[in-house]
N, C-alpha and C positions, 0 to 999 in steps of 0.2 A: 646619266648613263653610267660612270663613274660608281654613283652612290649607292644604286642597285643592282647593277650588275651582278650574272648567274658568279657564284662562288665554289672555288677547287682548293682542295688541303694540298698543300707541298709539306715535304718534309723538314720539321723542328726536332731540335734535339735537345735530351735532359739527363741527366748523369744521378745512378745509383751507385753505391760507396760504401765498403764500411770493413767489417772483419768478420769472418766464421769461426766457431769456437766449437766442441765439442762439448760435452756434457760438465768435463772438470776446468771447462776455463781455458784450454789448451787450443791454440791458433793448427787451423787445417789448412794444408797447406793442397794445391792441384784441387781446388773443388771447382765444378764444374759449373759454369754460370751461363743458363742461355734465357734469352727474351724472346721476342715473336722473329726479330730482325737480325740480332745480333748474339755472340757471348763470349764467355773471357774464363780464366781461372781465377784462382787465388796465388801468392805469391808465396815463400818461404815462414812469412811472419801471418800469414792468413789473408793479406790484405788484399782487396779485389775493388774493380773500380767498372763500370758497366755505360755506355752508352746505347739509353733506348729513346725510342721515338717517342714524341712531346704530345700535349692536347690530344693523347690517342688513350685508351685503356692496354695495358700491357701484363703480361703473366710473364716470369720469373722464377724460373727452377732452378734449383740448389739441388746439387745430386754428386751423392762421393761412395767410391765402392766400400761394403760394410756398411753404410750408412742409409737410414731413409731418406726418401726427397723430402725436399721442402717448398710448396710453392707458395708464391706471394701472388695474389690475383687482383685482377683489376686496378693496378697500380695505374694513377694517374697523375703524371708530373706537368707542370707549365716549360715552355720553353726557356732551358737553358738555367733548370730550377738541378740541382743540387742534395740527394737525398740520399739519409746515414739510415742503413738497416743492416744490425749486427744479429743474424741467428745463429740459434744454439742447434747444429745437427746432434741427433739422438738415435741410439738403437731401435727405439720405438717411433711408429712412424706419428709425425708431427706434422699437421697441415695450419696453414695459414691462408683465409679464404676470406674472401671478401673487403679484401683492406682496400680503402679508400683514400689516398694521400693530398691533402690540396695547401701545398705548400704557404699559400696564402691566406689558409684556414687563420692560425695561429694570430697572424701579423694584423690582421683586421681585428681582432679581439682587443690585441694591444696600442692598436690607432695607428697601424703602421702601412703606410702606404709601398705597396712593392711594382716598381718598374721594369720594365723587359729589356735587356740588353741589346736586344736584336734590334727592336725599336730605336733607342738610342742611338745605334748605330749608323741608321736610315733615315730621319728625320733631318731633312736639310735645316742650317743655320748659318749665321756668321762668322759662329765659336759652335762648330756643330760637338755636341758630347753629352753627357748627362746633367750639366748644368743646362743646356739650350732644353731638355724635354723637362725640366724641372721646373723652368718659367712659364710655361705653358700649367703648371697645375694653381686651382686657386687661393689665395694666399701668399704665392709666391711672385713680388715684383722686382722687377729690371727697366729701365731706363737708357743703356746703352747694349748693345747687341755684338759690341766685340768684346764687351766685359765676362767672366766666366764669374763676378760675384754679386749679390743675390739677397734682397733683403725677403723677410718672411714676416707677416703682420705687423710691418711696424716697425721692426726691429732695423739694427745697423747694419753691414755689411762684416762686421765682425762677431757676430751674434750667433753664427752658425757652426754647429759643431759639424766635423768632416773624420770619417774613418775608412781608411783601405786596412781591411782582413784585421779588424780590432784594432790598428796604430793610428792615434791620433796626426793627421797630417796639416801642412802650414803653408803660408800661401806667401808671397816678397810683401813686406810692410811700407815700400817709400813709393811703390805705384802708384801716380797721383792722374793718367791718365788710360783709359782702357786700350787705347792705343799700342802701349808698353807690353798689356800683356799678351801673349801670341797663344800658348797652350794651358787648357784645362790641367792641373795634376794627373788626376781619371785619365788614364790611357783607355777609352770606350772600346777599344780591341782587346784589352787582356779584361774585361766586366764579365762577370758570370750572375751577379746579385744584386740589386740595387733598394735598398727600401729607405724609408725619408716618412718623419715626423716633423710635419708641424707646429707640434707643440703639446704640452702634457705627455710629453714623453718622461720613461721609464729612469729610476733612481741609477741604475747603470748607465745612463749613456754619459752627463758630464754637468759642467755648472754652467754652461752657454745660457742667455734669456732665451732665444727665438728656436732654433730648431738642431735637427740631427737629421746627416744623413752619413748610411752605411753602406757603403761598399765590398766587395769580396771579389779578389779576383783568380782567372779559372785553375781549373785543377787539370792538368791536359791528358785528355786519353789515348793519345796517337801523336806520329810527328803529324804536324801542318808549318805551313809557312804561310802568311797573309802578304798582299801587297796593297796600296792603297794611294792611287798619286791622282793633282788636282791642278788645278790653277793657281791652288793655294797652298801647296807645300805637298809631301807624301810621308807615309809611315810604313815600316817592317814589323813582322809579330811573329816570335816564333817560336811554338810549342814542341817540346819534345818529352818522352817518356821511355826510360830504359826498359829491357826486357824483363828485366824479374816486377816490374810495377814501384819499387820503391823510389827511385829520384826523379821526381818531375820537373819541369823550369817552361816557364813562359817568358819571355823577351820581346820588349816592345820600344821602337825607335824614330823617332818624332819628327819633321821638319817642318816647318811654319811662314811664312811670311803672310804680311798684312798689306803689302805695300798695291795690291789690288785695291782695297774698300779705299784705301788714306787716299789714293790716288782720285775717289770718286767724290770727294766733301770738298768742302769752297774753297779750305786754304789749299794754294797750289804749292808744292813741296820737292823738295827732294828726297828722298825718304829712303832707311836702307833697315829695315826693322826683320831681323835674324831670330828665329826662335827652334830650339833644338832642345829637346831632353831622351835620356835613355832610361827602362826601368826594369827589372829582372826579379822573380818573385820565384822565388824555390822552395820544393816540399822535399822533405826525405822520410819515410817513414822506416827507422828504425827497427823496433818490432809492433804487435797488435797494438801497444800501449803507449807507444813513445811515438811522438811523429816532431819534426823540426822542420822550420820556415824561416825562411830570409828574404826580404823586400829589401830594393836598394834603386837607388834614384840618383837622377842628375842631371840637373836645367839647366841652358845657358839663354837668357834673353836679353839680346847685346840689339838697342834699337838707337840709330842716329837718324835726325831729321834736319833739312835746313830750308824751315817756310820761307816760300818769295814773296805771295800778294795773294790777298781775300778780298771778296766784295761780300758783302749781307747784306740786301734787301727787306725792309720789314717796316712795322708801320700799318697804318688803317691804305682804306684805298682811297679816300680824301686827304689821306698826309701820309703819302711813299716817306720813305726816308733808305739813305742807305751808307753802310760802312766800308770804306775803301780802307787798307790799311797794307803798308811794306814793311818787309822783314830784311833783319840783314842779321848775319851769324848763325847760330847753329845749335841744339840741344842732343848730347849723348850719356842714353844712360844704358847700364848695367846690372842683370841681376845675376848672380850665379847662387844655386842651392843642391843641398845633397842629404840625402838619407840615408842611414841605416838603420835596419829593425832586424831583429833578431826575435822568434818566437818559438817555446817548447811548451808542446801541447800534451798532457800526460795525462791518460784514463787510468785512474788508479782499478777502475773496475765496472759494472754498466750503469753504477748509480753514482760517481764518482767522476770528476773530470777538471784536471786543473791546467794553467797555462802560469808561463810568465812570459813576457814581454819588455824588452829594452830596446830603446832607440835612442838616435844620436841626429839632430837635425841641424844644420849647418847654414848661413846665408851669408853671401858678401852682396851689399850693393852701392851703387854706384848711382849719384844724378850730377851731372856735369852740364850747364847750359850758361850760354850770353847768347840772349837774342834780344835786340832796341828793335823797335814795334813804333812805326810812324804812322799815325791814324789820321783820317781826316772824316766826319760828320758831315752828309750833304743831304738835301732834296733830291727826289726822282722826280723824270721829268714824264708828270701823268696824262701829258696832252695830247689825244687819239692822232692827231694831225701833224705832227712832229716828228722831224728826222731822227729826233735823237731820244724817241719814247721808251723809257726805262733804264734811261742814262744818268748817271747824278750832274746835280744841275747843285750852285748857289751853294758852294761848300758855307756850315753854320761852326763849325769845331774841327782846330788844330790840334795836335800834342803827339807829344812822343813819349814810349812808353822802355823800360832798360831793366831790364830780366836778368838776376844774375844768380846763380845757387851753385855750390861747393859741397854735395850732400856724400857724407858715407855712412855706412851703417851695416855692423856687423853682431849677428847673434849667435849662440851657440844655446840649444836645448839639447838637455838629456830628461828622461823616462825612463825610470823602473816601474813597471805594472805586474801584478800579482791579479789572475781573476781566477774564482772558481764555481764551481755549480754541483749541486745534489737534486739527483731528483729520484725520486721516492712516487711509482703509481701516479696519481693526476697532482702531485705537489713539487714544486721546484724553490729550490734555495740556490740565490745566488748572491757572493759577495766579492768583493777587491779593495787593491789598498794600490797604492800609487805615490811618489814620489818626482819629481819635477822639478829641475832648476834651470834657468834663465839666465844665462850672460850676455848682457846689451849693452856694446859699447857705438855710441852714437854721436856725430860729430853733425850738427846744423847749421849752416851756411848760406841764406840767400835772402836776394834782397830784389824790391820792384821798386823804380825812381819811374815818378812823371813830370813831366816836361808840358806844361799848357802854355804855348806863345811864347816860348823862351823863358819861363820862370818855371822852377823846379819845385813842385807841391809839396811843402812839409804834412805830414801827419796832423790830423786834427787836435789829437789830444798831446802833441810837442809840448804847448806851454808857448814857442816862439811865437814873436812880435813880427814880421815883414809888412813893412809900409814898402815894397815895392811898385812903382818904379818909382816915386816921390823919393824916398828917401834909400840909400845905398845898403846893402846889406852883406855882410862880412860873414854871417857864420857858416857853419860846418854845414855842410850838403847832406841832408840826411832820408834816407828813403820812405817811401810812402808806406812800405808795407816792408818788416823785414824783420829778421829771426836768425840771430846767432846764439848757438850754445855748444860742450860736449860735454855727455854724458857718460856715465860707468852707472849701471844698474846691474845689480843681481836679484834675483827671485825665488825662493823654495818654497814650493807647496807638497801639501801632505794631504791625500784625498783617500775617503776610502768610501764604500757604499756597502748597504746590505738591504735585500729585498726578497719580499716571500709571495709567491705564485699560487693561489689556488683555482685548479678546473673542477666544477663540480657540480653540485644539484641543490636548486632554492626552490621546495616543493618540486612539480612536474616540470620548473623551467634550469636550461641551462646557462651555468653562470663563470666567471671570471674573476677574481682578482687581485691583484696584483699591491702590497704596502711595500714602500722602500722610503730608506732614509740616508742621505748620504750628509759627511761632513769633510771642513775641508779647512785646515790652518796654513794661514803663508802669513811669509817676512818678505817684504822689500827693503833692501838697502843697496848704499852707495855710497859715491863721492861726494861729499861736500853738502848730505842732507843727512837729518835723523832716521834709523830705520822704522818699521812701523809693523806690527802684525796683528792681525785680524785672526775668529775664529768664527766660522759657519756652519749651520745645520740644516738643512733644506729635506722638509718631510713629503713625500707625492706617493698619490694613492689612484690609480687605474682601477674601474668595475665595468665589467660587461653581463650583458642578459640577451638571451634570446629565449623567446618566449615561446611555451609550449604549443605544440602547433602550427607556430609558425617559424617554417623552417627555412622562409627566404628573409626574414626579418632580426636585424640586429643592432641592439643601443648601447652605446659607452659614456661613462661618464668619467673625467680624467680633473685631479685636482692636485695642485703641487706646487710647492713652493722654489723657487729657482733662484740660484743667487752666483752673479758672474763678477769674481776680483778681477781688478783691473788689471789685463797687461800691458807692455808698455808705454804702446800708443795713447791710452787710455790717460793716462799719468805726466805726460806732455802736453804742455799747455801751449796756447798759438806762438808763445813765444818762444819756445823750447824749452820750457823752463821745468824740470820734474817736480811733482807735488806727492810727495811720499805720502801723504794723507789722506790721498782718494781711497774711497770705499767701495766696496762690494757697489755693485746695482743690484737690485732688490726688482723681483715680480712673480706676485700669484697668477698661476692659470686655472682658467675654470671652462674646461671645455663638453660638450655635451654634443654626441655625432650618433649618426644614424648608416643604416646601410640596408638598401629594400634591393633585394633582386629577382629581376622577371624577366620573362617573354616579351621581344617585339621582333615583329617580321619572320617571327620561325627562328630566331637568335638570343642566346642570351644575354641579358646588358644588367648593367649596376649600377644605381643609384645612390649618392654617399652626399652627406651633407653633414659641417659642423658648425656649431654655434658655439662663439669664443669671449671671452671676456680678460685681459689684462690689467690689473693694477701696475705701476710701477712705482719705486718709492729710492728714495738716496741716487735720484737721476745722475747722469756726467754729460750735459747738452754737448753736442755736436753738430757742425756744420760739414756738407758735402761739396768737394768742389773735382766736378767729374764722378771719381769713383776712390778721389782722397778724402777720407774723415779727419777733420781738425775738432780734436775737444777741447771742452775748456777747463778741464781736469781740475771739475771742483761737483760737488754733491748738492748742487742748490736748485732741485725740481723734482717733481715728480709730475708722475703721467698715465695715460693708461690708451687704450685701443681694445675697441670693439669688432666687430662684422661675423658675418657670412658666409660660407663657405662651401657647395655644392657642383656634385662632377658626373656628370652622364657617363658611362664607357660602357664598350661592350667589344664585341669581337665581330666586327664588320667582317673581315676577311680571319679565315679559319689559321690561328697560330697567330695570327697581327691585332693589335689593339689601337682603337680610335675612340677620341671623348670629346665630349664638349665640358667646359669647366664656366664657370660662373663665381666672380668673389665681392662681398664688399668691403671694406676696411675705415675705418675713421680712428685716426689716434692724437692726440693732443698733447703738449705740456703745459706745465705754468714754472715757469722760471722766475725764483727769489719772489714768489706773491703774488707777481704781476698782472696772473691772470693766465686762462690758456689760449692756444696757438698752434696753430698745426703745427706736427715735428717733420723735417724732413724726409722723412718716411709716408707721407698720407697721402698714398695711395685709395684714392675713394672707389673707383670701380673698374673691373677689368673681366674683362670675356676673351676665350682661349679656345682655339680649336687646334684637334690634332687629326689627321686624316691618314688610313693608310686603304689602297685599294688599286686597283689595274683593271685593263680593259678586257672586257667581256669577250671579245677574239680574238683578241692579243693578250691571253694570260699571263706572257713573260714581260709584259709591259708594265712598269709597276710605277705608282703614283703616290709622292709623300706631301704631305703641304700642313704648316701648319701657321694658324693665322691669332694675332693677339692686338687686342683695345685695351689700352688704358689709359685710363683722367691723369689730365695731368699733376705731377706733385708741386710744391711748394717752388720757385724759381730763386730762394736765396734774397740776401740782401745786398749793395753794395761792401765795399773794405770800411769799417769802424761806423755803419749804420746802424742802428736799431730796428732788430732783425720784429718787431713787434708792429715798425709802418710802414714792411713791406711783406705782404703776404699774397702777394701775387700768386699766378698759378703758370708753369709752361704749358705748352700746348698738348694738346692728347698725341696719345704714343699709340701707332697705326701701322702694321708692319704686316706682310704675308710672303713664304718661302716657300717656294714650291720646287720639290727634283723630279725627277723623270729617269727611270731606269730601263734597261733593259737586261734581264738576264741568260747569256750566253749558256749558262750549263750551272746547275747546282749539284745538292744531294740527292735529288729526284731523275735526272737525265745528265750524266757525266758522259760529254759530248768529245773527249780527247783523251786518248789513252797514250799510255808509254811506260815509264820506270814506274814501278806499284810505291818507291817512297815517295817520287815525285807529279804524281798523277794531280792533273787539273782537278780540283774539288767543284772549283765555283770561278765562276767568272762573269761580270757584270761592269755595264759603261752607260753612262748616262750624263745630265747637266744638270744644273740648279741655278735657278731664279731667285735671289734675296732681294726683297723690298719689292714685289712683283709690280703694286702701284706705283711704284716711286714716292713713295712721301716722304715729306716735310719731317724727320721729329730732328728734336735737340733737346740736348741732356742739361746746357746749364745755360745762364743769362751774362754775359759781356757787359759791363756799365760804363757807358762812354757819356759825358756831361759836355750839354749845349754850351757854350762858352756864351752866348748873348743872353737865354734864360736862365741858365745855370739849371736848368731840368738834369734828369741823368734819367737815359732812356737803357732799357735793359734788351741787348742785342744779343737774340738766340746763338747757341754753339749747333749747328744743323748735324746731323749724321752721315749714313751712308745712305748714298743713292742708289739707285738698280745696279745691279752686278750682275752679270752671267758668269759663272764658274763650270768647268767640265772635270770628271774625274772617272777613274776606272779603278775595278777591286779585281784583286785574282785573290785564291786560295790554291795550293798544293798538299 
């Protein structure tokens, strides 16, 4: 009923933009701008900014006394799509007729996948944002659900390049559990744009291996206010736009807590996890040609926990087994970060467009924990007829476990960016140059002591002799697992790109594409090591065709070389120890994707599929523990990853998008010869649904749910194992999130009047359902060792259980 259900357009909205000029280049000021719905002027510098209605066809007049009109017809924008049209008004009358606009024209040519803000916004999760509807596409895996980070074929969780409004943005480095972190960067209320490559992307975006994704956040046409509160924290948004059009500002203000989900997973806790950031993003446009922008930011994630007692059950159902385990003490840690970006945007003229860009990004953090960890190993007791069925029976393993970390770590980046573009008729030139330094001062602190039966476990590879309890043993108490160092690193890179665009004709068919070549020199130095500098060139080349005649039919083929220098994490070894000598990673992509678009049900849908191939070469092996990467900051592997990549979508409901995704993935290493091995990343198959729709007699009843399978990855090795004789797998990852809305009054029926600045725009309350079946997953494997076989059995970290969450949206 849901799925078919009769179908009604509401109203979506899409912003036109840009400047009117007169014949000599000269900004007209009062011109008169109306659409079907709405219209606006221009400002003192020309500038004009238009809100019209989305997935609808729209006409556009331009009209100034002395002047002929100008209209623009059949303009067609997606929701919440973004579109620059600077005309020249003339003495002679000038028509503009039949323009076609599909914003997503462009971006599918270049393999770039673009998402709906709006969507985003409504799509229930744990971590609801544009990271939660980004794991839903295929390619892209996740394993924990309160995490906001994200591997993409194979790649690390550091792999991914991230941009809000062209500023490369940065994420806390000492987050060793998803727990820690509360808020996405992506304020999904101030999104206007989202597009996301998987790979074989364009010589502009950066020297990441796996992927890019680009944000843009909005331009505001009017004052609005948002409100937005939950079970889980609320947020403030708020747009304002002066009278003449030129100072914009959108404002957005955060509040988080997790202590819901923490409360629903085995360890029982006390838990006080606070998460808060603010974000302010300004335009001023000066005159036609100058326009300036300021992003600025500021997170605080201050989270304390002090776990009491866990059980884990787990085991075959002929051999229950299960883990009791008490806590005493307490772990607090700290992130605090801040940005600023500063950018001037300068049209030298309408084939001409430069920017520069500077930022300053800031982090202090903080991991503070003692918590001793008394575990006991026992049997369940599996007998049907038993008071005490699914009780632990016949404890098999003692010990205690003594956690202790002293972690700080403070960075400071700065960015000068220089980008510019020519574009000439169906040709575009675009290059940049970039500048980068990194001050990372890093102090490493912690240590894990086990305790088995009153004897304190050395390290494997100590060297020490303990003939315990036979004979007495005097030395030093030393931990089983532990890592002290401090660090002072600096880093300059020097990056620059250039790339050439051509749209055009190959024979009868139309074509695409795109040569760029970017290079990039850095030094690392420091304290107490040699410095080291490397020099890089990385060549990628994008083509597309679509073939005469067939105009729902389109192929790309994307080929490039990618090469990501190590930062700093990369360059720390388990032991803390920096290794100025790590090299670039090194990987070709060879991607080849398709896009067939048709008719089903009287609706249009898209069909898109790619077929991917990676080499890797100068590997840095890493291990995951949660959603902390440990390398071993040396260059001894190489690797590669294959799959599949196909995504149904269409527009179920008129203005909202729903797909089905489909991925496969296989990726390997061989470490020092050895041979290969799954990387922690091999994710082999995963199916993703996303649904948006409401009831057929109840239209203001609106239904989001999005549901995702995937194989389990690699479950790790125990501490100082060879990670070659265990390759185990965790269990598959099975989740479904379903919300329920209702909405009180939108764009379409504004149901409360009063003060015209503060009029109820929209108003909407509903609830969400995460983990709707309750399952089972877990992100990593616990290794606790039988004390009678000496086995070491691998005891899952489980997730979150069902949650019900409620929350309510206003707009003013």
């Amino acid at each position: 009923m849901l799925f078919f259900g009769i179908l009604t357009s509401y109203g979506q909205h899409a912003i036109i933009t840009g400047v009117v000029v007169d014949e000599n280049n000269r900004p007209l000021p009062n011109v008169n701008i109306s659409s079907n719905t709405s219209g606006t002027t221009t400002n003192g510098q020309g500038l004009y900014l238009l809100q019209v209605v989305a997935d609808t066809e729209n006409t556009i007049t331009f009209s100034h006394i002395g002047y002929q009109n100008i209209l623009l017809e059949n303009l067609l924008l997606n929701t919440n799509e973004t579109f620059e049209f600077n005309p020249v008004m003339k003495v002679n009358v000038t028509q503009i007729a039949g323009v076609e606009v599909s914003p997503t024209g462009q971006k599918k040519l270049e393999g770039i996948e673009t998402l709906s803000p709006e969507m985003v916004r409504n799509i229930p999760g744990a971590n609801a944002g544009v990271e939660n509807v980004l794991k839903l596409l295929p390619g892209v895996s996740f394993n924990n659900e309160l995490s906001t980070q994200y591997t993409v074929r194979g790649g690390s969780f550091e792999e991914n390049l991230v941009y809000v409004n062209e500023i490369e943005v940065y994420r806390p480095f000492l987050v060793r559990s998803a727990q820690q972190e509360g808020l996405s960067f992506i304020n999904s209320a101030m999104v206007s744009d989202i597009d996301f490559s998987a790979g074989g992307f364009q010589a502009k975006y950066g020297d990441k291996l796996s992927s890019v994704l680009d944000v843009s956040y909005k331009i505001p046409t009017s004052f609005s206010l948002q409100a937005d509160a939950s079970l889980l924290g609320g947020a403030l948004t708020l747009e304002t736009l002066t009278n003449d059009k030129n100072l914009g500002n959108i404002t957005g203000v955060r509040y988080r807590t997790n202590a819901l989900f923490i409360n629903s997973q085995q360890t029982q806790t006390n838990v006080r996890p606070n998460f808060f950031d603010a974000q302010t993003y300004f335009t001023y446009g000066i005159s036609s040609k100058l326009e300036l922008n300021f992003l600025g930011t500021f997170s605080i994630n201050d989270y304390e926990n002090r776990p009491r007692t866990r059980q884990t059950n787990f085991g075959t159902i002929n051999e229950p087994r299960a883990l009791l385990v008490a806590y005493q003490g307490k772990e607090n840690n700290r992130f605090s970060t801040a940005l600023g970006a500063f950018k001037a945007d300068f049209k030298l003229n309408e084939k001409v467009n430069l920017k520069l860009i500077t930022s300053v990004y800031h982090t202090v953090e903080e991991e503070f924990s003692d918590v001793i960890t008394e575990y006991e190993l026992a049997e369940v007791d599996n007998d049907l007829g038993s008071q005490d069925l699914g009780s632990p029976i016949n404890p098999r393993g003692l010990g205690r476990q003594i956690n202790r970390a002293r972690n700080q770590f403070d960075a400071l980046i700065f960015n000068m960016y220089h980008r510019g573009k020519l574009k000439k008729e169906n040709t575009l030139v675009q290059w940049g140059l970039k500048y980068t330094h990194e001050d990372i001062r890093d102090q490493l602190r912690e240590a894990e002591f086990i305790d088995s039966a009153g004897y304190f476990i050395r390290p494997p590879q100590s060297g020490i002799v303990n003939n315990q309890p036979e004979e007495p043993f005097t030395g030093d108490i030393l931990p089983f697992e532990g890592a002290q160092a401090i660090n002072f690193v600096k880093t300059n890179r020097v990056s620059a790109f250039l790339q050439y665009g051509q749209h055009g004709k190959w024979g009868e068919h139309d074509i695409y594409y795109n040569l760029g070549l970017r290079g990039q020199l850095w030094t690392v130095n420091g304290v107490g090591f040699d410095s080291n500098t490397q020099f890089l060139v990385s060549p990628r080349v994008q083509f597309a065709i679509k073939p005469n005649g067939a105009q729902d039919l389109l192929f790309r083929l994307a080929i490039g070389n990618y090469q990501q220098p190590p930062f700093y994490r990369e360059l720390r070894d388990l032991n803390g120890t920096v290794n100025p000598d790590v090299e670039a990673q090194k990987s070709w992509h060879f991607v080849l994707g398709n896009e067939y678009s048709f008719t089903l049900w009287g609706r249009p849908f898209s069909l898109q599929s790619e077929l991917y191939y990676k080499t890797l070469s100068d590997v840095n092996p890493f291990i995951i523990e949660d959603v902390r990467l440990r390398y071993a900051a040396v260059n001894n592997a190489v690797a590669y990853a294959y799959g599949l990549d196909v995504r149904l979508n269409g527009t179920f409901v008129p203005g909202a998008e729903s797909w089905v995704s489909v991925g496969y993935l296989k990726t390997e290493e061989n470490i020092n010869g050895r041979g290969y091995i799954s990387r922690p990343t091999d994710q082999r198959l995963k199916f993703a649904l996303l649904f948006q729709d409401y009831v057929p007699t109840v239209p203001d009843l609106k239904l989001y749910m999005n549901l995702v399978y995937q194989t389990g990855v690699p479950g790790g090795s125990p501490n100082y194992a060879d990670p070659y004789e265990f390759q185990g797998r965790l269990r598959d990852y099975k989740r479904v999130d379903l919300g329920i809305s209702y909405i009180f009054a939108d764009e379409s029926k504004q149901r409360f009047d009063g003060d015209k600045a503060m009029k109820l725009k929209a108003l909407s309350a509903g609830f969400e359902i995460f983990n709707l079946f309750n399952n089972q997953n877990s992100i990593t494997n616990t290794w606790v060792r039988d004390a009678d076989t000496q086995r070491q059995f691998a005891v899952p970290n489980f997730l979150t259980a069902r949650i019900l969450n409620l929350k309510i949206s206003a707009r003013f």
